[in-house]
FIMAR-724506 format. One line per 4 residues: number of its first residue (from 0); their letters; for each residue x negated, y, z of C-alpha. Coordinates in Angstrom, 1 decimal, always signed. Layout:
<rs>
NUM = a = X,Y,Z  ...
</rs>
This chain:
<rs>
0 = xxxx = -18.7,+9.3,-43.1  -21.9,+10.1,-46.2  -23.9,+12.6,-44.6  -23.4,+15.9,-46.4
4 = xxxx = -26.6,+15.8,-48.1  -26.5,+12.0,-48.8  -22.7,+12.9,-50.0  -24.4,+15.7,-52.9
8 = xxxx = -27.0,+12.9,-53.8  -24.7,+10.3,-54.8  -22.1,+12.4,-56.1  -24.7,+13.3,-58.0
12 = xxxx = -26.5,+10.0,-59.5  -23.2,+8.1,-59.7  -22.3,+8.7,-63.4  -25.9,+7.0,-63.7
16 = xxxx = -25.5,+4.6,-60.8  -21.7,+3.2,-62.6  -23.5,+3.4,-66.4  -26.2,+0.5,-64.6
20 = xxxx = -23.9,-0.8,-62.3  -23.6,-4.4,-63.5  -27.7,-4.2,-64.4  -27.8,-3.6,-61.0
24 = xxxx = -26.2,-6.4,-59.7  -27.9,-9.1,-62.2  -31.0,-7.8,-61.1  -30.2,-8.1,-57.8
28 = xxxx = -28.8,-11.5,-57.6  -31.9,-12.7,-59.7  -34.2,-11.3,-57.1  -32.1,-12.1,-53.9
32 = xxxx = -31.7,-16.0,-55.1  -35.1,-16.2,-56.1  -36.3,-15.3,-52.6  -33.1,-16.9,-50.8
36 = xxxx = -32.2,-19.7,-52.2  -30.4,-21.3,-49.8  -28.0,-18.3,-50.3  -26.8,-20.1,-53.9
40 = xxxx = -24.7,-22.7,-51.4  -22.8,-19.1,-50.4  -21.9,-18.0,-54.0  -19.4,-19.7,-57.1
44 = xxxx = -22.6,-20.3,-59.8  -19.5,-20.3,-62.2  -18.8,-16.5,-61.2  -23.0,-15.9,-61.8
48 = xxxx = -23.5,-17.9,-65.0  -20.4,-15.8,-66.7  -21.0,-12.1,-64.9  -17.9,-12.0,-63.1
52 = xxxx = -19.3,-11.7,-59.6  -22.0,-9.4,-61.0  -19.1,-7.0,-62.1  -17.3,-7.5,-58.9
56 = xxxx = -19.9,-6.3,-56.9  -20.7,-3.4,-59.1  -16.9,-2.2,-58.5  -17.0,-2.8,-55.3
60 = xxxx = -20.3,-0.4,-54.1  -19.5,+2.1,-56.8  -15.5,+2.4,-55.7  -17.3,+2.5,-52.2
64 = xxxx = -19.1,+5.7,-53.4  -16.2,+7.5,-55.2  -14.3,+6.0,-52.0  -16.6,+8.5,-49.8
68 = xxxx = -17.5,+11.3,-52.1  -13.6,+12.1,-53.1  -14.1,+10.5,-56.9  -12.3,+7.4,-56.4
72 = xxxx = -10.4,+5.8,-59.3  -9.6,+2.5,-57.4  -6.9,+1.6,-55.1  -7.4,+2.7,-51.2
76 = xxxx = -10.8,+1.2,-50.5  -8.9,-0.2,-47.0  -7.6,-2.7,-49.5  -10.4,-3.5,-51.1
80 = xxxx = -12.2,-3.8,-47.8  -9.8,-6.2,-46.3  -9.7,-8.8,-49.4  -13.6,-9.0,-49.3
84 = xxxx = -13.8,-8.8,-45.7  -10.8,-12.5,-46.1  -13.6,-13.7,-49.0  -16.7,-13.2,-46.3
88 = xxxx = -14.6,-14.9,-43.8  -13.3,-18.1,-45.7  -17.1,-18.9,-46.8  -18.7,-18.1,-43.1
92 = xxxx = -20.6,-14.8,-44.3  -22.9,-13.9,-41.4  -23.9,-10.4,-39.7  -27.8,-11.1,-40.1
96 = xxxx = -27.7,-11.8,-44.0  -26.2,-8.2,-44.8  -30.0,-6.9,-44.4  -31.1,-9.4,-47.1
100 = xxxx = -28.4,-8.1,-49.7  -29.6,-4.8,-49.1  -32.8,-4.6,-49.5  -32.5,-6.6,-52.7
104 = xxxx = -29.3,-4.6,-53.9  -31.5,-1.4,-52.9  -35.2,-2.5,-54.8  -32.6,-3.7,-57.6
108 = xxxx = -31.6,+0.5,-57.9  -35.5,+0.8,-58.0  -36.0,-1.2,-60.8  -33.0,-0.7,-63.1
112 = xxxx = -33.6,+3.2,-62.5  -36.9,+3.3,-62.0  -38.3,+6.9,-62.0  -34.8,+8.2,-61.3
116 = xxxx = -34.7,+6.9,-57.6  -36.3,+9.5,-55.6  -36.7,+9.4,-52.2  -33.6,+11.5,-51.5
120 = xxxx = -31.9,+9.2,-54.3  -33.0,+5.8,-51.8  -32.0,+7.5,-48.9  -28.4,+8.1,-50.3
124 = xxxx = -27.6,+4.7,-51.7  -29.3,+3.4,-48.7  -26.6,+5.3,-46.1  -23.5,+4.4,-48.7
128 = xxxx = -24.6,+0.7,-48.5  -24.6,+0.4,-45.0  -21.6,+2.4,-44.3  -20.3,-0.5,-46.5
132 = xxxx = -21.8,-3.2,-44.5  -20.9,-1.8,-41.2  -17.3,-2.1,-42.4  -17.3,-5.0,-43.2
136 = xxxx = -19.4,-6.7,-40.4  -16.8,-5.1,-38.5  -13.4,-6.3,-40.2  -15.6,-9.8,-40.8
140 = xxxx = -15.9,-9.6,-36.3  -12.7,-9.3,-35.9  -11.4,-11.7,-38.0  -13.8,-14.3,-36.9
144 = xxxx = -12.4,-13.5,-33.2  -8.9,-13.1,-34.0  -9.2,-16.7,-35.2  -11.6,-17.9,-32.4
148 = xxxx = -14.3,-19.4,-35.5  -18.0,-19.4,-35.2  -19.4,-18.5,-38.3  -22.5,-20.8,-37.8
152 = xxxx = -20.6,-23.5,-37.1  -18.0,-22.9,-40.2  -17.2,-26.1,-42.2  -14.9,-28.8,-41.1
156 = xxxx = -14.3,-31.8,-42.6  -11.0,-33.1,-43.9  -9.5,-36.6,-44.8  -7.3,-36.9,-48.2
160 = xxxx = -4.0,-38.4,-46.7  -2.3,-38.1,-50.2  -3.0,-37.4,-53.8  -0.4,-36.8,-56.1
164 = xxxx = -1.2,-35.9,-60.1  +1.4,-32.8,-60.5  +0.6,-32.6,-64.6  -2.0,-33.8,-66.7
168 = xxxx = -4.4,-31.2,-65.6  -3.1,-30.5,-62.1  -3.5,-32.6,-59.2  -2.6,-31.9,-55.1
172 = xxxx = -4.6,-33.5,-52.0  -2.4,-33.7,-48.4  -5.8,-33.0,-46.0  -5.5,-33.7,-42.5
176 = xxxx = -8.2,-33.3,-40.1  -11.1,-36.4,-39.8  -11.6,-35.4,-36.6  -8.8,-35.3,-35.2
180 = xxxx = -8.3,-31.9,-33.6  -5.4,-29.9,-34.8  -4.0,-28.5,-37.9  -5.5,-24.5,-38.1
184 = xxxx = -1.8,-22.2,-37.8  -2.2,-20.3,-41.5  -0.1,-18.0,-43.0  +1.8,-18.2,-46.4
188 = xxxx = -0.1,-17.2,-49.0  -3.2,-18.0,-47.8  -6.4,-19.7,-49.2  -9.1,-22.2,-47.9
192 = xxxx = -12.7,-22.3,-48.7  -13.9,-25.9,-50.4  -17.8,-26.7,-50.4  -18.7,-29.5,-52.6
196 = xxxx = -21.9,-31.4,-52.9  -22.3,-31.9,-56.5  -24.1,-34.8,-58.3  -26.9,-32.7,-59.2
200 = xxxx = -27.3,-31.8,-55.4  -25.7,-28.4,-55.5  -23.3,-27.3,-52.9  -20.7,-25.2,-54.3
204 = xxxx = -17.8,-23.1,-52.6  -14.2,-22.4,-54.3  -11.2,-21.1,-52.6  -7.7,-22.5,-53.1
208 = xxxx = -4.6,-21.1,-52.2  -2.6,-23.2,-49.5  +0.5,-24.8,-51.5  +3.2,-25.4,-48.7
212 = xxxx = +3.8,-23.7,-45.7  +2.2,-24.1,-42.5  +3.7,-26.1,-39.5  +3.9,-29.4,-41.6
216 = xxxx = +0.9,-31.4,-39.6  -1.3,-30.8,-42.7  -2.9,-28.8,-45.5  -2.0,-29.3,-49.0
220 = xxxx = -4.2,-28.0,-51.8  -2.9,-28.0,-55.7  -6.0,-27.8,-58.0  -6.3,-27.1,-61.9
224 = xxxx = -9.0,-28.6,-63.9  -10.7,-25.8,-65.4  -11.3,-26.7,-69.0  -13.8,-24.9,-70.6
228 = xxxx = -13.5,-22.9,-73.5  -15.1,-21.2,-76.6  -18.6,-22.8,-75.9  -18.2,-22.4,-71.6
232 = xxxx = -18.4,-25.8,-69.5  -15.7,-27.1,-67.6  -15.3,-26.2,-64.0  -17.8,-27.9,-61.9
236 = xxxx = -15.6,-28.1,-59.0  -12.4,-28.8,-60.2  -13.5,-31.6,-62.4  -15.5,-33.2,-59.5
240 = xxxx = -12.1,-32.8,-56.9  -10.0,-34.3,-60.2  -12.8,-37.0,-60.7  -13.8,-38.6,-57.5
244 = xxxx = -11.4,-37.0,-54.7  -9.2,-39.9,-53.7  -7.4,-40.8,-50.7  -8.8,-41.8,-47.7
248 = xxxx = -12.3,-39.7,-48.9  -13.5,-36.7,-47.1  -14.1,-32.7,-48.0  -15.0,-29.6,-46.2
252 = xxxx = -12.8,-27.0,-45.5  -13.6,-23.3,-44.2  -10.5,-21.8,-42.0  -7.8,-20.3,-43.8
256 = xxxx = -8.7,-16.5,-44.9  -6.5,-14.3,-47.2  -4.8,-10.7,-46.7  -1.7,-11.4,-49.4
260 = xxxx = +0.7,-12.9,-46.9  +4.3,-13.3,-46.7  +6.2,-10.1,-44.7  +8.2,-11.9,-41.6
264 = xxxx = +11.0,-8.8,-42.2  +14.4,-9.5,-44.0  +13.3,-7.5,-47.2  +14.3,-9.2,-50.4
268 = xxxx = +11.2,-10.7,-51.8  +9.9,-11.1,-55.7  +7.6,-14.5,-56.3  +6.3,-14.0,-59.9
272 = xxxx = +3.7,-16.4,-61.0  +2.0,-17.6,-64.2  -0.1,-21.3,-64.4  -1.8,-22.2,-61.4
276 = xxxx = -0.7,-19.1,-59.8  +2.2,-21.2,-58.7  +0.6,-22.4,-55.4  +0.7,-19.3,-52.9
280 = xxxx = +3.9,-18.9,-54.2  +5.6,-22.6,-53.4  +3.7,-22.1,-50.1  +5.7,-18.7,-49.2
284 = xxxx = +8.9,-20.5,-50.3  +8.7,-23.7,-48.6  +7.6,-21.3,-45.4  +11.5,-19.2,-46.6
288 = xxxx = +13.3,-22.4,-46.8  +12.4,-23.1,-43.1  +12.4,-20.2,-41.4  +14.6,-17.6,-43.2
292 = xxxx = +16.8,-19.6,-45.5  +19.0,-16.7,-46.1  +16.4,-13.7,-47.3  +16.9,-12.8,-50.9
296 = xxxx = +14.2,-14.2,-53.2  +14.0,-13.8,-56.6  +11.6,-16.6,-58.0  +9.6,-16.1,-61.4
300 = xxxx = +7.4,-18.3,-63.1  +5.8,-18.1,-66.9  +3.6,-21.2,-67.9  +2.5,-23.1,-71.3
304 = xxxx = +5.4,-25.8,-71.2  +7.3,-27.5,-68.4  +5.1,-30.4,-69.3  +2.5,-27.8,-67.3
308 = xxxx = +4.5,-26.4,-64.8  +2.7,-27.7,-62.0  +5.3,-28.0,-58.1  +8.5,-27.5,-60.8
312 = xxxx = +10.3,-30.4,-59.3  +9.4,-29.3,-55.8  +10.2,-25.5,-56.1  +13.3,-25.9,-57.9
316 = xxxx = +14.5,-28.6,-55.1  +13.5,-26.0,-52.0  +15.2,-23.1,-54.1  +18.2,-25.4,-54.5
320 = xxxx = +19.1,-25.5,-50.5  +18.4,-21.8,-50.0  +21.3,-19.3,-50.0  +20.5,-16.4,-52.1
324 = xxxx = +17.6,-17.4,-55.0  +17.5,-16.4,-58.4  +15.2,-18.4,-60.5  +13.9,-17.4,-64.4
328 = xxxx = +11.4,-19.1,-66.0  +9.3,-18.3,-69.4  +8.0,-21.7,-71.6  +6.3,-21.3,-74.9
332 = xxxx = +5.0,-24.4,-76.0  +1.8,-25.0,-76.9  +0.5,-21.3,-76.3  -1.8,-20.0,-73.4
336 = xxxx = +0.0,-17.9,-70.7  -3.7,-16.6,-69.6  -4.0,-14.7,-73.1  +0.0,-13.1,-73.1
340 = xxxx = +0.3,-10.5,-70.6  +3.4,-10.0,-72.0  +4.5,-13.3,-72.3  +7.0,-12.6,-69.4
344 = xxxx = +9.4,-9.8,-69.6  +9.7,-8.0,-66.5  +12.5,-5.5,-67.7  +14.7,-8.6,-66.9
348 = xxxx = +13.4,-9.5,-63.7  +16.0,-8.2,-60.5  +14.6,-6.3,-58.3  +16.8,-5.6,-55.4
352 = xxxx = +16.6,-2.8,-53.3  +14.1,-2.4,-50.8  +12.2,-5.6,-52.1  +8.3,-6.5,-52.0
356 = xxxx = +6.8,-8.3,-55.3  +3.8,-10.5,-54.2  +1.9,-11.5,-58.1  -0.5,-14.2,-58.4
360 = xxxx = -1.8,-15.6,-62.3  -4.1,-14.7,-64.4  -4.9,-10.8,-64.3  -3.7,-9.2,-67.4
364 = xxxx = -0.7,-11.1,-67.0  -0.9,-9.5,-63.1  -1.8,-5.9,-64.5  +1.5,-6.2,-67.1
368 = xxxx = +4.0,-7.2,-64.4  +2.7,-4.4,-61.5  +2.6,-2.0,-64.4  +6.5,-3.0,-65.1
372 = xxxx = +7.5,-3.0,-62.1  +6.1,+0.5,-60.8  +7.5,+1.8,-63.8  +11.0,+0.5,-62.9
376 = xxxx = +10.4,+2.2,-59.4  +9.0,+0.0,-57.0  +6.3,+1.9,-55.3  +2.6,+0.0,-56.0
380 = xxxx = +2.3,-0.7,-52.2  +5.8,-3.2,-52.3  +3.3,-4.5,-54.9  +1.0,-7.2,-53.6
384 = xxxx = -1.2,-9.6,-55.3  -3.7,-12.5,-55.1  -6.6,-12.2,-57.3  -7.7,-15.6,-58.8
388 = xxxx = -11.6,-15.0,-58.5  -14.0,-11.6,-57.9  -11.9,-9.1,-59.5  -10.5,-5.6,-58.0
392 = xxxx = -6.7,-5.6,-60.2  -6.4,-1.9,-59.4  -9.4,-1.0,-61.0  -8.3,+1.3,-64.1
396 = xxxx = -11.9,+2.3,-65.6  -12.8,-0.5,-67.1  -10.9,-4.3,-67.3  -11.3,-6.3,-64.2
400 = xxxx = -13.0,-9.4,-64.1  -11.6,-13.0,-62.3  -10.6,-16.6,-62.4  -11.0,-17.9,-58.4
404 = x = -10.6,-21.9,-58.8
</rs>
């Protein structure tokens, strides 16, 4: 808990803190990679180059604040704990490094404010940041020892059994272990992290969502090529897995991590997807189809074309041999299902009683469905969601920011 006079402070300063925020962060991430850079192996330069991860951490310290001082405008910061706490995990985050971010996050405050940051100004921010740390070195602990990994010893590395082009732009690698040892137990729904030595001799992490079930011997990841757009470059990553990944070649993996995870109760159960979102999604049914073929699942999916529609075959043949599916899908040719948040309609998706929605796409199309669905009456916590890159969908200040793979 703030202190009480650290808790008047910020309270205070954090209309000025939130009109800097992302200042902030790009002058901390300037100053903390200039003096660390081995930390650039630990961050998506994607997410840097475009601001995304600069506004990600902005929302999360300053929904941290409002979190402690009563102000918050965010979703239960529990939440937002837990899905960084998954992040820190999946790319081996370590206790000891916290103190780097924060005295760089904290002489960032310095130098963005300048005169503004008294002493008793430092002092606050200093407490809230540490509160924040503490947190999540704790959730980070037990996460590391509920899955008995050792963060210094993080990265494994995988063998491509298979690789099957899904659609022009979408491919899927079958990993098993090179080693090996056995096949981690994951849950559905959840993602891997991916480091990558590029050709310019850059490592680079991305995290994919799992795209079957677990219990099959294996790991299967679906990737889309990330084109770029409007003057951005392509997706380093992607285009290097789609380029020169191919079977019988090797890649590191970081254990499975990821808090939006199929319920094991009977409860009906919404899958509503757009593009690449697909993949956590054919995950939790294939895991349905094996172990409760009769639960009620109601299976949306919006995309360009079916030309696009990457795991169509697959999805439709598992919801085929299940007892009580409903599947609706939305085409429109030629279009871009990132930029139509209303491109599916949700008034005409069922929603049985009792049932959970789990999201995953793009996020306006992400903020138009939860919206839809909470006005039909599903209360926001049978709502759950996997965000695509650094962004917070709850946030309702400002638009959140995000594209994961």
């Amino acid at each position: 808990m703030l202190s009480p006079a650290s808790a008047a402070v910020v309270r205070a300063t954090l209309p000025l803190v939130r009109a800097h925020d992302v200042a902030i962060t790009s002058e901390f991430y300037s100053s903390m990679f200039a003096t660390h850079p081995e930390l650039l192996d630990l961050f998506n330069q994607g997410n840097q180059a475009d601001g995304r991860q600069k506004l990600a951490l902005a929302s999360a310290v300053v929904g941290f604040a409002e979190h402690l001082t009563g102000n918050g405008k965010t979703m239960p910061f529990d939440r937002i704990a837990e899905r960084i706490a998954h992040k820190h995990v999946s790319l081996g985050i370590r206790a000891e490094q916290y103190p780097i971010v924060g005295r760089h996050l904290l002489d960032a405050v310095g130098t963005v404010l300048g005169a503004e940051v008294t002493a008793a100004v430092f002092a606050a921010w200093h407490e809230v940041y540490w509160l924040l740390a503490c947190r999540l070195i704790a959730a980070e602990s037990r996460l590391y020892e509920r899955g008995a990994l050792d963060p210094a010893d993080h990265w494994r590395r995988w063998r491509v059994a298979k690789r099957l082009d899904e659609t022009v732009d979408v491919v899927s690698f079958t990993l098993v272990p090179d080693d090996d040892t056995t096949v981690p137990d994951f849950l559905p729904g959840q993602y891997v992290s991916v480091a990558v030595d590029l050709p310019d001799g850059r490592r680079q992490p991305r995290q994919y969502s799992l795209s079957q079930g677990p219990g099959r011997g294996s790991l299967r990841l679906t990737v889309r090529r990330v084109r770029g757009r409007d003057g951005t470059p392509d997706g380093a990553v992607s285009t290097h897995l789609h380029d020169h990944l191919t079977e019988d070649e090797t890649l590191l993996l970081g254990p499975p991590a990821g808090e939006t995870t199929l319920t094991s109760d009977d409860d009906p159960v919404l899958l509503v997807s757009a593009g690449i979102g697909i993949t956590p999604m054919a995950a939790m049914l294939d895991h349905l189809a094996r172990a409760q073929p009769t639960r009620r699942i109601v299976l949306a999916h919006a995309d360009r074309s079916p030309a696009h529609h990457a795991l169509r075959r697959e999805c439709a043949r598992t919801a085929g041999g299940l007892a009580d599916v409903e599947e609706l899908l939305w085409y429109e040719s030629g279009s871009d299902e990132r930029s139509r948040p209303g491109f599916m309609d949700v008034d005409a998706l069922p929603v049985p009683p009792g049932a959970t929605a789990y999201l995953c796409g793009p996020l306006p199309f992400m903020h138009h469905i939860r919206a839809g669905l909470i006005r039909r009456g599903l209360a926001p916590e049978r709502v759950r969601y996997e965000v695509f890159g650094p962004g917070m969908l709850d946030r309702v200040d400002r638009p959140a920011a995000g594209a994961r793979r």
